[in-house]
TITITOR-267360 format. One record per residue (C-alpha): residue in one letter; x, y, z; residue number from 0. Coordinates in nm, 3 decimals, always signed. Layout:
BEGIN
('A',(X,Y,Z),NUM)
...
//
This chain:
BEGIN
('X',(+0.636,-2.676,+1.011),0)
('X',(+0.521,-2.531,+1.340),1)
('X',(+0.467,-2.194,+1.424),2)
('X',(+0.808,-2.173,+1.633),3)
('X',(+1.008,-2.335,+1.331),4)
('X',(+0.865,-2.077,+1.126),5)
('X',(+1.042,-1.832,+1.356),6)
('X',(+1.356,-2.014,+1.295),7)
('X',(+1.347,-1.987,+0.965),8)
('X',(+1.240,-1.567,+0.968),9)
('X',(+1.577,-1.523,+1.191),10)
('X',(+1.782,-1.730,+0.934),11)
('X',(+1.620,-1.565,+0.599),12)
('X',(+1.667,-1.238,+0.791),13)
('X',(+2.046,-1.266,+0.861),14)
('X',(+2.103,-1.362,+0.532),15)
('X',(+1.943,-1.049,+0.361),16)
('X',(+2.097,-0.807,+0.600),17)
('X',(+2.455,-1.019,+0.601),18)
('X',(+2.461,-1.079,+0.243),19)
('X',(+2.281,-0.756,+0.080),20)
('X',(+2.066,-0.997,-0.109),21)
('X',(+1.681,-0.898,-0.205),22)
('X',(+1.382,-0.991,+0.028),23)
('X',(+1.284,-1.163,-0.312),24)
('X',(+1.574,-1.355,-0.423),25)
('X',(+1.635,-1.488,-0.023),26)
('X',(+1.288,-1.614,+0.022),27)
('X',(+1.292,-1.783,-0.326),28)
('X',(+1.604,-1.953,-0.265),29)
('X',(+1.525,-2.068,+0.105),30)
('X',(+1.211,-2.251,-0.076),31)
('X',(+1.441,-2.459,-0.311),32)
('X',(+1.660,-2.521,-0.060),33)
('X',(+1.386,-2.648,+0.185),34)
('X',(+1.136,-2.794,-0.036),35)
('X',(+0.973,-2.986,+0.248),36)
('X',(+0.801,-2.682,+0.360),37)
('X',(+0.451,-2.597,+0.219),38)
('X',(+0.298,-2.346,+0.036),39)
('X',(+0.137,-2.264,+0.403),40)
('X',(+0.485,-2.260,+0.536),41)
('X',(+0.675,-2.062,+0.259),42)
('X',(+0.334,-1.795,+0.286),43)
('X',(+0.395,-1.749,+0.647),44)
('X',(+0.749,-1.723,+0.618),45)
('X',(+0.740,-1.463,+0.337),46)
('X',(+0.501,-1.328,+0.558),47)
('X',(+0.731,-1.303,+0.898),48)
('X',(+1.036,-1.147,+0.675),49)
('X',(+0.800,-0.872,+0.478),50)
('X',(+0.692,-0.740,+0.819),51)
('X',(+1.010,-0.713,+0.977),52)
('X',(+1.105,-0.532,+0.655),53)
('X',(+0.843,-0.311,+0.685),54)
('X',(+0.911,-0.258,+1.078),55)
('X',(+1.316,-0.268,+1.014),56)
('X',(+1.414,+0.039,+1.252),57)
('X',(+1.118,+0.032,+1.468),58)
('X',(+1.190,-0.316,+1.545),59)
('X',(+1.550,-0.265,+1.613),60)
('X',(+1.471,+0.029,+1.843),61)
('X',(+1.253,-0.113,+2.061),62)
('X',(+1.471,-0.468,+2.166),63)
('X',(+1.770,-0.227,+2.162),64)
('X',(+1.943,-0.445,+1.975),65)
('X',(+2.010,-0.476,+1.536),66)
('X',(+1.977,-0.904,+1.512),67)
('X',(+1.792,-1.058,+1.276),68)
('X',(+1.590,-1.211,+1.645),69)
('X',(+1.531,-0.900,+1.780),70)
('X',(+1.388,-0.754,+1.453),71)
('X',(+1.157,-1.053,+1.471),72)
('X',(+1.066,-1.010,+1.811),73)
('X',(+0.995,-0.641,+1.775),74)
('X',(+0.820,-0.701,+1.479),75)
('X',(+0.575,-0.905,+1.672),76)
('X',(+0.506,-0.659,+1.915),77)
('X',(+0.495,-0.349,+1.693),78)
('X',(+0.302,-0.487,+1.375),79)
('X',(+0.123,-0.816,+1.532),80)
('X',(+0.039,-0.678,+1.849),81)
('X',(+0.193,-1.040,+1.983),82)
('X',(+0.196,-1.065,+2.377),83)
('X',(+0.496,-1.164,+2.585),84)
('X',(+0.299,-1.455,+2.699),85)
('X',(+0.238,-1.546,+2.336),86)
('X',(+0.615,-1.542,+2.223),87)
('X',(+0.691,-1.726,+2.517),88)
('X',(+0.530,-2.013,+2.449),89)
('X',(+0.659,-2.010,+2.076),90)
('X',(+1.046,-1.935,+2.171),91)
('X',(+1.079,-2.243,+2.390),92)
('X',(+1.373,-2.370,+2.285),93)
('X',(+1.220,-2.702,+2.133),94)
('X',(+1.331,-2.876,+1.858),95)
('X',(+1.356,-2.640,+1.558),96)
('X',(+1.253,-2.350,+1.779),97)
('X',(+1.420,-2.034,+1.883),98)
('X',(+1.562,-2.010,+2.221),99)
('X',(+1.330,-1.903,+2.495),100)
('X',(+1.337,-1.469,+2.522),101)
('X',(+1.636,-1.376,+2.757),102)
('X',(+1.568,-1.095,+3.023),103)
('X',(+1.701,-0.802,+2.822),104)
('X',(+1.430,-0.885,+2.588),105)
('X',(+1.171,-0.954,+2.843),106)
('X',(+1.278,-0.599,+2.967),107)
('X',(+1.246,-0.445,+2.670),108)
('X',(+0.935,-0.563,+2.573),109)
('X',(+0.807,-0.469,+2.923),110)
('X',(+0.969,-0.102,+2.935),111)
('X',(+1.050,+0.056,+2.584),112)
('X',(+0.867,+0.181,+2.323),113)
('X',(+0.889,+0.460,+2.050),114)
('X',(+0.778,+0.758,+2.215),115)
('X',(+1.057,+0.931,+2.192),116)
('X',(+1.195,+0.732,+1.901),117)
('X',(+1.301,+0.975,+1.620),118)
('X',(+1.067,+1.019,+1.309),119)
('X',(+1.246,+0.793,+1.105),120)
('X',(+1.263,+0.538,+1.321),121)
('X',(+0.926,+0.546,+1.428),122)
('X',(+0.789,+0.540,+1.057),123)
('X',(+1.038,+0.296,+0.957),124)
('X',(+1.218,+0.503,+0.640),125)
('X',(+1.547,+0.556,+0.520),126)
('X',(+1.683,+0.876,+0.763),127)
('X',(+1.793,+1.095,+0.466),128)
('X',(+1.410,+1.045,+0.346),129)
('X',(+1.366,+1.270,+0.655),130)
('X',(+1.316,+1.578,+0.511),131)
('X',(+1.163,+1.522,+0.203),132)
('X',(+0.876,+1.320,+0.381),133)
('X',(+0.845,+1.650,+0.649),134)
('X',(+0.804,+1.882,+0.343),135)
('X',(+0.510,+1.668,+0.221),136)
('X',(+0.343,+1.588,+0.585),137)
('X',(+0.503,+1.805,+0.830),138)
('X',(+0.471,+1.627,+1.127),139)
('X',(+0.231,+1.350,+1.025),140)
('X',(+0.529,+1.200,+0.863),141)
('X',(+0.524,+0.939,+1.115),142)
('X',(+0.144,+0.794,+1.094),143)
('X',(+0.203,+0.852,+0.693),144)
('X',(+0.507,+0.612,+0.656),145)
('X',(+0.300,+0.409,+0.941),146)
('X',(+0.023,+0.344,+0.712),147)
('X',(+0.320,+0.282,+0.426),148)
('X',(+0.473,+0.024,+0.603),149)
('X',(+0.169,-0.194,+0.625),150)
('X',(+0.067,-0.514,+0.437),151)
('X',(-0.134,-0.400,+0.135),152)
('X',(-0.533,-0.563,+0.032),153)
('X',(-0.514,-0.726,-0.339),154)
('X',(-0.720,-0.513,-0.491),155)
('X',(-0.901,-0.601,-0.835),156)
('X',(-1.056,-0.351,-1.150),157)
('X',(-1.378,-0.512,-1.306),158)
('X',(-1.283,-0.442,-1.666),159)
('X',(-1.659,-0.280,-1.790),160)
('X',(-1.616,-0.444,-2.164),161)
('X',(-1.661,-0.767,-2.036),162)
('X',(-1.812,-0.763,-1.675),163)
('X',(-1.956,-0.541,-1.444),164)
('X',(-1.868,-0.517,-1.056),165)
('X',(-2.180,-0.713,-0.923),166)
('X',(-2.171,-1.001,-1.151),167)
('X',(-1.776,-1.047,-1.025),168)
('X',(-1.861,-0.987,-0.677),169)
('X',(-2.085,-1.279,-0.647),170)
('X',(-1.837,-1.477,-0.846),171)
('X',(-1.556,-1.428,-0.597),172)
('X',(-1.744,-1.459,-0.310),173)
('X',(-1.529,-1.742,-0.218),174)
('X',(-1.261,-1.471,-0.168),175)
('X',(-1.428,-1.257,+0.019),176)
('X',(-1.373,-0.987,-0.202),177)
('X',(-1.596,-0.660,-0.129),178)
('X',(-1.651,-0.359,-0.335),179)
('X',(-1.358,-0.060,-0.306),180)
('X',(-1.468,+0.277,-0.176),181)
('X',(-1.401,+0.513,-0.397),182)
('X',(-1.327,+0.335,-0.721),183)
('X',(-1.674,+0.238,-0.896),184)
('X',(-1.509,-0.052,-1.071),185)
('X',(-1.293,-0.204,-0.767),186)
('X',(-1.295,-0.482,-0.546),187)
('X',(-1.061,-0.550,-0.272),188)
('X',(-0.960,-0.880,-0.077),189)
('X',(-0.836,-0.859,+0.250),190)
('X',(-0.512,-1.062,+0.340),191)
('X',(-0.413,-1.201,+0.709),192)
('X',(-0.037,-1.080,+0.843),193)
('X',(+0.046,-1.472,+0.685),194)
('X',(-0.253,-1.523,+0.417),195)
('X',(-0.150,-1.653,+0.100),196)
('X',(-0.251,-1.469,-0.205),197)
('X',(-0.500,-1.610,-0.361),198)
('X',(-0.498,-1.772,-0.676),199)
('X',(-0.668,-1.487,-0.875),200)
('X',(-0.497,-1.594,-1.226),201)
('X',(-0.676,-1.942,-1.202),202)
('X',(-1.017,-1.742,-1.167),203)
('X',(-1.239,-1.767,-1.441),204)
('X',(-1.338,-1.402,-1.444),205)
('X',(-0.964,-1.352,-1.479),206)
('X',(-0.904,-1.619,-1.737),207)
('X',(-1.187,-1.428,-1.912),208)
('X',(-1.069,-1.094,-1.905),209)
('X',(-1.285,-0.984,-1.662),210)
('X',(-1.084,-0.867,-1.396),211)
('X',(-0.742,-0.731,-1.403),212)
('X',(-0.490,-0.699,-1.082),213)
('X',(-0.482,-0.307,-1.009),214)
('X',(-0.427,-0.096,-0.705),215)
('X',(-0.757,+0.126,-0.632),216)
('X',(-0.514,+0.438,-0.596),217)
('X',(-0.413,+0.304,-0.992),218)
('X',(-0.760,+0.295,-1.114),219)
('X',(-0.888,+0.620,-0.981),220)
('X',(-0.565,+0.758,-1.139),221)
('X',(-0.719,+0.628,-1.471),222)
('X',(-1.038,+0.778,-1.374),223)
('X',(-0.895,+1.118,-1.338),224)
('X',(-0.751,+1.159,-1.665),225)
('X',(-1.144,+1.150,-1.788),226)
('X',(-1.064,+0.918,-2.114),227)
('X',(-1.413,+0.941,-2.337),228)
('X',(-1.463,+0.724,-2.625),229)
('X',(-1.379,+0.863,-2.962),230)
('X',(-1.059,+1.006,-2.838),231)
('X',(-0.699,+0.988,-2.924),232)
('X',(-0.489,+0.866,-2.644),233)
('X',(-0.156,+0.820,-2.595),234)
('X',(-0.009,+0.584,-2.279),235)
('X',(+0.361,+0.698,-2.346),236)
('X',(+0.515,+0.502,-2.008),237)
('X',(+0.222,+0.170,-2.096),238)
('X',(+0.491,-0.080,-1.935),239)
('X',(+0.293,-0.398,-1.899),240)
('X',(-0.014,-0.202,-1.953),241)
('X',(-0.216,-0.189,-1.647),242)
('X',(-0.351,+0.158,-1.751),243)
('X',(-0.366,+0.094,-2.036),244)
('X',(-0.636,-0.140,-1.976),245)
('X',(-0.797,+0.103,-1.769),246)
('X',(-0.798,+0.364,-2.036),247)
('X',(-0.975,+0.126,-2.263),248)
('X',(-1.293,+0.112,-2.068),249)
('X',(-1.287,+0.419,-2.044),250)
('X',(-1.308,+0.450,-2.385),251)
('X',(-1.531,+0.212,-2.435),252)
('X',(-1.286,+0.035,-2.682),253)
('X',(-1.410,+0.338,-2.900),254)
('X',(-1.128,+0.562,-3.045),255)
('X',(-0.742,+0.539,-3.046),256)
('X',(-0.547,+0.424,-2.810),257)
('X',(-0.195,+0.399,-2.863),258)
('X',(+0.039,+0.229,-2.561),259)
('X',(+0.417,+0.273,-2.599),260)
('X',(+0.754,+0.258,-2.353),261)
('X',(+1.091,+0.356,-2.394),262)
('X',(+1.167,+0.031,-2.270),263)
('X',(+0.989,-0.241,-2.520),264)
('X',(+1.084,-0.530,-2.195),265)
('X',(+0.833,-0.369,-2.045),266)
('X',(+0.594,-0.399,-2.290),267)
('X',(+0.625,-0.764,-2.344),268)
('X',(+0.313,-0.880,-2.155),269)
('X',(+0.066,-0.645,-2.262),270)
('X',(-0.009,-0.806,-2.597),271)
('X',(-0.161,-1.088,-2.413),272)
('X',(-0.323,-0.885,-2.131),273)
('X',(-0.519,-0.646,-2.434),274)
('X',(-0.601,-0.969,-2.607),275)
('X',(-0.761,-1.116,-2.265),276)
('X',(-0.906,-0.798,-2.205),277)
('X',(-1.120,-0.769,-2.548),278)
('X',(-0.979,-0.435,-2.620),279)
('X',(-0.978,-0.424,-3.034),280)
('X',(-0.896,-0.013,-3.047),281)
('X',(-0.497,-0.012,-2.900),282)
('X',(-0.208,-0.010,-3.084),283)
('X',(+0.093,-0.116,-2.935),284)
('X',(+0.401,+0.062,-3.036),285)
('X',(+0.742,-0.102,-2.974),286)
('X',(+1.067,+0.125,-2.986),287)
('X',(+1.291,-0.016,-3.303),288)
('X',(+1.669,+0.158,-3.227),289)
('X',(+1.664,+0.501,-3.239),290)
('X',(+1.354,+0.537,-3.408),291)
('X',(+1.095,+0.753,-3.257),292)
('X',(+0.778,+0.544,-3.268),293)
('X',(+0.595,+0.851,-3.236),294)
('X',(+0.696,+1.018,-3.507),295)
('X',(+0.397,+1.064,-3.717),296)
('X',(+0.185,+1.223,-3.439),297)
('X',(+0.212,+1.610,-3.373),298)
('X',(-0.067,+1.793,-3.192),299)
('X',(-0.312,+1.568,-3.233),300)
('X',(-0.384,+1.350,-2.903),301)
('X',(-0.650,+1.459,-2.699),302)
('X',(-0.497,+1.297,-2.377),303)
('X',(-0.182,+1.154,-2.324),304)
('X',(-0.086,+0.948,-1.987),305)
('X',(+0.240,+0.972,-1.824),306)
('X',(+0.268,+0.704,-1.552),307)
('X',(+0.609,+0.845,-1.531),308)
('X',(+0.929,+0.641,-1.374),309)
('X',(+0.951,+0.703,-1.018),310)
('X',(+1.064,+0.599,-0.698),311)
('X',(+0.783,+0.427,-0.618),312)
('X',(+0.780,+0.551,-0.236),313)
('X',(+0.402,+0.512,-0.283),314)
('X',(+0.413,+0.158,-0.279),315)
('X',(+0.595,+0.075,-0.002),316)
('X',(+0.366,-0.148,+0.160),317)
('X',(+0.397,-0.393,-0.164),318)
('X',(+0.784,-0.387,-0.157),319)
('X',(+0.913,-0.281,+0.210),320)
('X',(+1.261,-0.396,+0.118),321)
('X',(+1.333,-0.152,-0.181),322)
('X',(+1.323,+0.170,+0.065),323)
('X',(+1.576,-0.008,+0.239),324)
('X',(+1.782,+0.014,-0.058),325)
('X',(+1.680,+0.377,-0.178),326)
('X',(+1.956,+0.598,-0.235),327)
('X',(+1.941,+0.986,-0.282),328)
('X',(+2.107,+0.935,-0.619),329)
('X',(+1.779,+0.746,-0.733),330)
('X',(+1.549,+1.076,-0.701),331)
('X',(+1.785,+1.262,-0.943),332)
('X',(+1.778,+1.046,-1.182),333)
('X',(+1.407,+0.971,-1.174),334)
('X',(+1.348,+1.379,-1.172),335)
('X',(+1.597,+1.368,-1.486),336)
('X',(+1.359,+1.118,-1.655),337)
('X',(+1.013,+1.268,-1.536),338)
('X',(+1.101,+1.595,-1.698),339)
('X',(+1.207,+1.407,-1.978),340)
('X',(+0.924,+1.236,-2.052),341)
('X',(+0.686,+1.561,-1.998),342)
('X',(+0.820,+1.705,-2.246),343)
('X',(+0.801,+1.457,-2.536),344)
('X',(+0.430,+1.476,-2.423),345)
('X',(+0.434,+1.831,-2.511),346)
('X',(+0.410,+1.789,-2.923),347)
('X',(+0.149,+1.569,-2.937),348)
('X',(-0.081,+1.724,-2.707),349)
('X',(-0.374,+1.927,-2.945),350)
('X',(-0.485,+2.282,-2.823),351)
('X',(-0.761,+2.181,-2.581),352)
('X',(-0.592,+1.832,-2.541),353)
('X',(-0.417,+1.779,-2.154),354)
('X',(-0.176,+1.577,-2.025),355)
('X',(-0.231,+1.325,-1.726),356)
('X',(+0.097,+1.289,-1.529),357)
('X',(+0.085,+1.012,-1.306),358)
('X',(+0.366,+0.914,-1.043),359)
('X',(+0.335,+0.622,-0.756),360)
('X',(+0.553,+0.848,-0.498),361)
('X',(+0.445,+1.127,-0.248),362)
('X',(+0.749,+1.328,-0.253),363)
('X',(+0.695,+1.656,-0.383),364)
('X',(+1.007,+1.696,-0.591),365)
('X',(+0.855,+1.431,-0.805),366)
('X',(+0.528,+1.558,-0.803),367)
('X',(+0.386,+1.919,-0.711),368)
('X',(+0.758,+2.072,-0.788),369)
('X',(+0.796,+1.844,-1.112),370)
('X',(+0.425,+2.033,-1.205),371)
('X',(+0.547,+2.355,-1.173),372)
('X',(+0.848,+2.360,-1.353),373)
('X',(+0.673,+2.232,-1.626),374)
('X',(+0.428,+2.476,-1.613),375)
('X',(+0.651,+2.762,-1.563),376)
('X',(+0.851,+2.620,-1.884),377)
('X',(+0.530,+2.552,-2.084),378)
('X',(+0.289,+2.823,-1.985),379)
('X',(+0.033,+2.699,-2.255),380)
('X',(-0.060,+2.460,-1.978),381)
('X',(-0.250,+2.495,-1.708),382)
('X',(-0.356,+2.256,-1.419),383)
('X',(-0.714,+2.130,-1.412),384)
('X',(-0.855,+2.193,-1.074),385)
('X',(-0.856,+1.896,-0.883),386)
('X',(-1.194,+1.887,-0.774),387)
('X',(-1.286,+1.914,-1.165),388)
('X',(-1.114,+1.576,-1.210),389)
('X',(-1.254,+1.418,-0.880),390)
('X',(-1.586,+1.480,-1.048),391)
('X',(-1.578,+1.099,-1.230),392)
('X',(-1.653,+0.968,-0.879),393)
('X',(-1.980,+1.106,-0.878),394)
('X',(-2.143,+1.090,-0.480),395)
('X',(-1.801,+1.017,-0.336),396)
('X',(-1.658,+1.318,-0.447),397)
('X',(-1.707,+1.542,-0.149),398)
('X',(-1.584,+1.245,+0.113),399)
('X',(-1.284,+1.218,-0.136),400)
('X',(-1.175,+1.602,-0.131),401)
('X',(-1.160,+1.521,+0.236),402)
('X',(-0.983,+1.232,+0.257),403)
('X',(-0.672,+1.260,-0.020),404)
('X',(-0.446,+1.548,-0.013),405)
('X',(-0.545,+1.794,-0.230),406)
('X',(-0.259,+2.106,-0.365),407)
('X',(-0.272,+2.312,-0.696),408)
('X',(-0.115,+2.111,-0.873),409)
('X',(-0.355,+1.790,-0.830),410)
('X',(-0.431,+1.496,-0.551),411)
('X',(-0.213,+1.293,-0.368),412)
('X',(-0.381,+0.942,-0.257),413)
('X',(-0.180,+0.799,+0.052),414)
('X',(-0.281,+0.436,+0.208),415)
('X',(-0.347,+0.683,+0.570),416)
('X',(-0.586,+0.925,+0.365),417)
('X',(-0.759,+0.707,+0.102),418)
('X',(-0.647,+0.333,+0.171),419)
('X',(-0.467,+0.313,-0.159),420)
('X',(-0.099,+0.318,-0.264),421)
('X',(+0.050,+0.599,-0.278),422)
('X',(-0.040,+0.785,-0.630),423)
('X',(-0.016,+1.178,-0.730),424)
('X',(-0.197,+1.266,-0.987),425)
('X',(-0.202,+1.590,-1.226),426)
('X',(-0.432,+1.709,-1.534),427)
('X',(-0.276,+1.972,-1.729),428)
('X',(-0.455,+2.114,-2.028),429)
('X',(-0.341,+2.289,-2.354),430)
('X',(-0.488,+2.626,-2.423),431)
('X',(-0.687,+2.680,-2.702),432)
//
């Protein structure tokens, strides 16, 4: 396909999501078996063209003056490719399988408006009724924060230290590009093009190995912070397809007990193979049988247990633009219903001395800094760990960290605009005694 049909096809997969209600997802998987001529290059670029107008929805719209599926696109191009009118010119021509050539309302706009005086919501491309949640966070860098959010993500990587180390995997991967992460000491990153393909990181043999695992830097240091040591007993009580899990293990040095568990066993259905791959030989995976607590025979004796606690995920917009699109207030409620929820069947098996590592991928403060303190004003046997003590596991980088990430009583928030990660809040609460 050429670049221009590749348009074409944006416009129509666009439409269809915004006519329909379908998912980003489900659209682009269905225009690929319905068009199985295209490439892989093709269907990349595509998926590409369709994320980014996802991620520049409003913005887009705003600036062409105009809601279509082409002006999206065409905004898109100016806003988050920088693409010149000259440039789009010469791809809407009106050729065969090309969109029609730019009409002079759109040559005007592109010429005369911008988002100067767009309103914050537009401008940072978020759901309006986000709004004021965002401003309670930000204030008035709300804007360059949801900026930074609505960007295409790096693939970042996590050496796993029981098999590998990070210099070993960078030569390995060379092919790839991949360089080291800056804060995590165990992270690599890969940079992807606006229409880059991901690379094929599960054919790898480092992955194949158990070498490296898929995981988001802000993920990793999140790991970090909750300072797992070998010998301990720790509990991952949200472990879903265990990602920190794995983290937590070399951490531990595959020395100790770990214990991984979900209230939803789905979730867990992957991470059998993943440990296995991994070479961790100290986890125990616990699967929820009925009603049955599967932590029943535990009771103040876990030195550390990890909440990566259900969220809205707000922090990882940049890796799924079209689900804060389909946000609804309703969704925060419930997820604050859960969070507290889940704190609190931490509280038991926490020892005296023991903490509690509550981890969310959001940076909305009702699910973080406010969900700290009312569990601190209910359980006043816990107490935050200053944040700088838990920044401490990055050694040098430290200091430039403090600086960067947004730092509050109750722990760190890591944005993609401060630190280059997802968005991650993290909290270390410790037990008296």
């Amino acid at each position: 396909m050429t670049p221009a049909a590749r348009l074409s096809a944006a416009i129509e997969l666009i439409d269809t999501i915004e006519r329909d209600r379908v998912p980003a997802a489900k659209a682009l998987k269905e225009w690929g078996t319905a068009h199985r001529f295209a490439g892989s290059g093709d269907r990349a670029a595509i998926a590409g063209l369709v994320w980014d107008v996802l991620r520049r929805f409003s913005s887009s719209a705003y600036l062409m003056d105009s809601d279509t599926a082409r002006a999206r696109l065409i905004g898109m191009l100016r806003l988050e490719r920088n693409m010149d009118t000259a440039t789009m010119d010469a791809l809407f021509d009106g050729s065969r399988f090309a969109p029609v050539p730019l009409t002079e309302a759109e040559q005007a706009a592109l010429s005369h408006r911008s988002l100067k005086d767009a309103p914050a919501a537009i401008a940072g491309d978020y759901p309006e009724w986000l709004d004021s949640h965002l401003a309670k966070v930000f204030g008035d860098d709300r804007v360059a924060e949801a900026m930074a959010m609505a960007s295409r993500a790096p693939l970042d990587l996590r050496v796993n230290t029981l098999k590998s180390n990070r210099d070993k995997v960078l030569k390995a991967l060379a092919h790839l590009h991949a360089k080291a992460t800056p804060w995590s000491p165990n992270g690599l990153r890969i940079e992807l093009s606006a229409d880059a393909r991901n690379p094929g990181i599960q054919a790898e043999e480092d992955f194949i190995k158990g070498g490296i695992e898929v995981q988001d830097e802000g993920s990793q240091l999140a790991a970090l912070f909750t300072a797992a040591k070998p010998g301990e007993q720790v509990i991952d009580l949200c472990a879903g397809a265990g990602g920190k899990t794995l983290a937590l293990a070399a951490l531990m040095q595959a020395k100790g007990r770990l214990i991984a568990t979900d209230r939803d066993k789905r979730q867990l259905a992957p991470i059998h193979e993943r440990l296995s791959r991994a070479g961790v030989h100290n986890a125990e995976v616990r699967t929820p049988k009925g009603e049955a607590d599967p932590l029943a025979d535990i009771s103040a004796t876990a030195d550390l247990v990890v909440i990566d606690a259900p969220c809205t995920g707000t922090g990882t917009w940049r890796r799924n633009p079209d689900a804060k699109w389909r946000m609804r207030p309703g969704a925060l409620e419930i997820r604050l219903k859960d969070q507290a929820e889940v704190l609190e069947r931490a509280v038991p098996l926490v020892k005296a001395g023991g903490r509690i590592a509550y981890v969310t991928c959001s940076v909305l403060s009702e699910e973080n800094n406010e969900q700290v303190r009312a569990f601190i004003a209910k359980h006043p046997e816990f107490s935050v760990l200053p944040p700088e003590q838990t920044a401490s596991v990055l050694w040098d980088k430290a200091e430039q960290f403090a600086e960067a990430a947004l730092r509050s009583p109750e722990g760190w928030l890591m944005t993609p605009r401060r630190t280059g990660t997802d968005g991650f809040f993290v909290s270390v609460l410790k037990k008296g005694g």
